[in-house]
C-alpha positions, 0 to 999 in steps of 0.5 A: 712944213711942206707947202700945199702948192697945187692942191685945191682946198675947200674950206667950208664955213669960211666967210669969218673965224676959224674957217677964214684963217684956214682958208689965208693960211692954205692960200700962203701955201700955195693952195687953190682956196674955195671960201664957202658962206651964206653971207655973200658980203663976208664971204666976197671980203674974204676972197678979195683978201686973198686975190689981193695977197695974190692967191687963186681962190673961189667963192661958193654959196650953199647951205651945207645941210642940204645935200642939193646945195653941196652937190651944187657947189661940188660941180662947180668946184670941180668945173673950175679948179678940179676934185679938192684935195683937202676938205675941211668941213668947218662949218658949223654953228651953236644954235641953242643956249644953254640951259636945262636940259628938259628946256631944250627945244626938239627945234633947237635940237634938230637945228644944232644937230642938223648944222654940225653934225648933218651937215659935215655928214653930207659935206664929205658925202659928197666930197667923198667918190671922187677922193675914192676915185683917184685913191687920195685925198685930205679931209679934216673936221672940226669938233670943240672941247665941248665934246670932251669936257661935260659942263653943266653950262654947255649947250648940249645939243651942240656939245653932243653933235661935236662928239658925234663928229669926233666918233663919225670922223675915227670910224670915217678914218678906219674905212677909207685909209685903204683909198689913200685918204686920210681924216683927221679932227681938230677940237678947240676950245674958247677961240677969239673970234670977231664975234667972241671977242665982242659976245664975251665980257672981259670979266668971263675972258679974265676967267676963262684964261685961268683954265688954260695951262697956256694962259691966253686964249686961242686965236683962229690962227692957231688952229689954222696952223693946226689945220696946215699940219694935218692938210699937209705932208708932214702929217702923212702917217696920221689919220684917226686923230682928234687934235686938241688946240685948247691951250692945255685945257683939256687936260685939266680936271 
């Protein structure tokens, strides 16, 4: 696979989980890596590990629901390391549990929608002109097989702005193919994350591992090495798509 030596990638939600594998695996592959967080202490440990393995990396603070923070971070971004290259606009949370859908809160709602959905909107809105502007560039979204498996246990607020970023990323693909930008978007599954390997009890792991034809959960670094393929030449032909890293479970019915 060819190396991403030269390029600046910006990672967003990248403090922990998925986004801070994609954000070690880019910088061994020789990306200029911005790490993005609200939690200054996770996003620092980040960066240090990556200035450890001898990687150029920077950290930037924001709340990427807001368009005045991305514009913030973007100059500064682009003051220090240039326009990135690749974009992936990871961040992102479920901020209601499940329930009954008429139980849902119009809070919660807008809270899952504007963390998702929203905020991957403002993120390549700001991101977007300067790709335009020099005629190529790289961004990849990150969805989840919520979006594509209906379950009467899914949080539907979070299940729903999934989707919305799936169709958001194929209509985004359709436009700006012509400016040499590609978009791309990677949907998982279950992943053990720190957090989910301590919010799941064994027993639901156990469980949860039957539905997959690959009979494991997912890792963050499997989707981070999904990340590199579509960040990285070898996917230049490819844009539009919707990327299942699920382990097989999709495809089950």
């Amino acid at each position: 696979m060819s190396s991403l030596t030269g390029k600046v990638a910006l990672i967003t939600g990248s403090s922990r989980g998925i986004g801070a594998a994609i954000a070690k695996l880019f910088s061994q592959q020789g990306a200029k890596v911005v790490v993005h967080g609200r939690d200054q202490a996770a996003l620092s440990k980040v960066r240090s590990e990556i200035e450890q393995a001898g990687g150029t990396v920077i950290e930037v603070l924001g709340d990427v629901s807001r368009f005045s923070d991305i514009e913030s971070m973007r100059q500064r971004i682009e003051t220090e390391l240039g326009p990135p290259d690749i974009l992936v606009a990871n961040a992102g949370a479920s901020l209601t549990p499940p329930g009954i859908f008429e139980d849902i809160t119009e809070e919660g709602w807008h809270a899952t929608v504007n963390a998702n959905l929203t905020a991957t909107f403002l993120t390549i809105k700001s991101f977007l002109p300067a790709m335009k502007a020099r005629g190529s560039g790289n961004v990849i979204t990150m969805s989840s097989a919520a979006a594509r498996r209906p379950h009467p246990q899914s949080p539907v607020p979070y299940a729903a702005a999934k989707a919305g970023i799936q169709m958001l990323t194929q209509h985004l693909a359709a436009q700006v193919g012509r400016h040499g930008i590609r978009v791309n978007c990677i949907a998982p599954e279950t992943i053990l994350t720190e957090r989910n390997k301590r919010m799941i009890p064994d027993a639901q792991k156990t469980s949860l591992v039957e539905i997959h034809p690959i009979k494991r959960l997912g890792t963050p670094d499997d989707v981070a090495r999904a990340a590199l393929f579509l960040a990285s030449d070898e996917s230049a032909w490819i844009t539009g798509m919707i990327l299942d890293v699920t382990g097989g479970a999709v495809m089950v019915t």
